[in-house]
N, C-alpha and C positions, 0 to 999 in steps of 0.2 A: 179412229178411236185410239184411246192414249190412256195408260193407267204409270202408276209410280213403277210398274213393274217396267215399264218401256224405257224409265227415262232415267238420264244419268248425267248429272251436272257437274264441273271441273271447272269453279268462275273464280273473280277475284285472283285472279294470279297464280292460285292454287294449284299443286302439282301429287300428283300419284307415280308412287315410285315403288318399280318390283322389282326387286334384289333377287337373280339367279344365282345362289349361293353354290350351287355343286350341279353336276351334271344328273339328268334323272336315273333314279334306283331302277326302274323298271322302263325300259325303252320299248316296252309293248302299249305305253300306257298314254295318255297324252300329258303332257307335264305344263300346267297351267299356274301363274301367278295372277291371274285375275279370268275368273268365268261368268259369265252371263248369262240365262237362260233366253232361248229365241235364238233370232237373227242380227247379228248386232253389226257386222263386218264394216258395212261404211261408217256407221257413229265410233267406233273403237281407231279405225285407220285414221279418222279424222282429228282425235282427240291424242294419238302417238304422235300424227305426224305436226301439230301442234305445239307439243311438248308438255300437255298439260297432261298426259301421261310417260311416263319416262322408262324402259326396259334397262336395266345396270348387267350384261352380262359378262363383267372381267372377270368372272371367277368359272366360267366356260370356257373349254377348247373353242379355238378359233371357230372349228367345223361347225360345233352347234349354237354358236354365238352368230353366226350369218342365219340362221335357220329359224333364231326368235323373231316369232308376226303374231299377226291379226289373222286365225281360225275359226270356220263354224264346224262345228259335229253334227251333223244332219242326223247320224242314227237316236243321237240323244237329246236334239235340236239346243244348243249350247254353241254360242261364241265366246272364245277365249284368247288370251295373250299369253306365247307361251313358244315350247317345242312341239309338232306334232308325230303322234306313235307312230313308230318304226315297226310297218311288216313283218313278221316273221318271215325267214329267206325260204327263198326254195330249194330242194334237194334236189338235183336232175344228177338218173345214172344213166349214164351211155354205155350200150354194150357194142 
């Protein structure tokens, strides 16, 4: 079964381009320039690795500039291109 909601076309030559302009304000969050709802991981990898979608991160630290991919969020069932949230750390006290 297949609705408009499933599908997402990138033809004729045509290119999607997301611009990481700054590193994300909140690294608790997941910082996404294109989301999907669903499962979308192999059509999105397919469509990057392509070039019909294009990630521009020169305005990222190297660190998180290796770190932009192809994401799903299961809790909120959403695939996304993007950085994914950063854990809060753990506090460990040794006595």
């Amino acid at each position: 079964m297949s609705s408009a909601a499933d599908a997402l076309s990138v033809s004729n030559g045509a290119r999607l381009t997301l611009s990481f302009d700054k590193p994300p304000a909140a690294k608790d969050q997941n910082y996404w320039g294109f989301r999907w709802a669903g499962e979308h991981v192999d059509r999105l990898s397919e469509l990057c690795a392509s070039n019909a979608i294009v990630c521009v991160t020169d305005a990222l630290p190297s660190q998180l500039a290796a770190q932009v991919g192809v994401w799903y969020e299961p809790r909120q069932s959403y695939t996304f291109i993007g950085l994914r949230a950063i854990p809060p750390g753990t506090l460990l006290l040794v006595r």
